[in-house]
N, C-alpha and C positions, 0 to 999 in steps of 0.2 A: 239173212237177218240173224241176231243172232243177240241174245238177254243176257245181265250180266251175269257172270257164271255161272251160263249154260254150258256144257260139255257135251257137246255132240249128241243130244236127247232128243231134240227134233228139227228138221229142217223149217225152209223159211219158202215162200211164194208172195211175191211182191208185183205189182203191175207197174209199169213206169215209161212215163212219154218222154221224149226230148225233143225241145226245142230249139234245131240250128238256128232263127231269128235272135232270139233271147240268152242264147246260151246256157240255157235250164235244164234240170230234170226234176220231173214232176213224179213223185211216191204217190201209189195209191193203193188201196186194199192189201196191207198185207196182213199176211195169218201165218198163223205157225201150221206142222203137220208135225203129228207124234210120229215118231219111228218106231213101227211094232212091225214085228210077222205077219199083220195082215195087209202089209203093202206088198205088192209081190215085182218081184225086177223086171224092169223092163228089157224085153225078152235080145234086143238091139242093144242095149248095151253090157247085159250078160254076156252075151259074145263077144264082144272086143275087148270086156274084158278081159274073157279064157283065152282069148286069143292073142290079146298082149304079154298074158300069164306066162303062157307056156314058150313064145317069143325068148321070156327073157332068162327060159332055163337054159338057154343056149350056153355052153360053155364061155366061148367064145365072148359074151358080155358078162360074166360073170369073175369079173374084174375089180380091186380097187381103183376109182377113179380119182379120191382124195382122202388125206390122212386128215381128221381134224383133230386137234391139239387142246380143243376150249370146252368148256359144259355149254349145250345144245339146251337150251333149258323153251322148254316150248309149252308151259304152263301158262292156261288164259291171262291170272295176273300181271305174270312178267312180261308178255309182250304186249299186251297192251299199256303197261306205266313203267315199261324205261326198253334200253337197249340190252340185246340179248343175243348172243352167239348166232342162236337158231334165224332170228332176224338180220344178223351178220352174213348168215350164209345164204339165205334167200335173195337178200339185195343184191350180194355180189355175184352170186349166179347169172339174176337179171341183168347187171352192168355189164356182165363177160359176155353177151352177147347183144349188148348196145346196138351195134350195127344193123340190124334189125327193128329196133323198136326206140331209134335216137329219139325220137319228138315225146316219148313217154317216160325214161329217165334221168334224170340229174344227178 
């Protein structure tokens, strides 16, 4: 969830049904949660994160994989009221690996 020009100040918790008969989803009780220091990490994904971290010191990935050539512009306004590099490159990412996920891109 996410208010209009909120910047990443606090996360969202939403409960929600789906219905395969109806084809629905049903929103219920959502709340916001402030992001302060007295949330403390959860301790499971602390580690995968450190654990992906240090993963990706590996030389060996520590590669360019693409040159981008356009402004990246990933400011809430702009990608939510028009088209935007940074949404340029997220789609096309998705698309470049179509094969996997045909029935959820166009």
């Amino acid at each position: 969830m996410c208010s209009h020009l909120t910047i990443q100040q606090n996360i969202g918790v939403i409960d929600f049904t789906f219905s395969s008969r109806e084809n629905e989803v049903r929103f219920e009780h959502p709340k916001f949660v402030d992001v302060t220091s007295e949330i403390q990490p959860d301790p499971e994904a602390e580690k995968f994160v450190q654990q992906e971290l240090e993963r990706l010191k590996d030389p060996a990935k520590n590669k360019e994989l693409v040159l981008v050539k356009t402004v990246l512009d990933g400011r809430f306004f702009s990608i939510r009221t028009q088209e935007t590099g940074l949404g340029n490159l997220v789609c096309d990412s998705c698309k470049s690996n179509e094969s996997s996920c045909s029935n959820h891109v166009s």
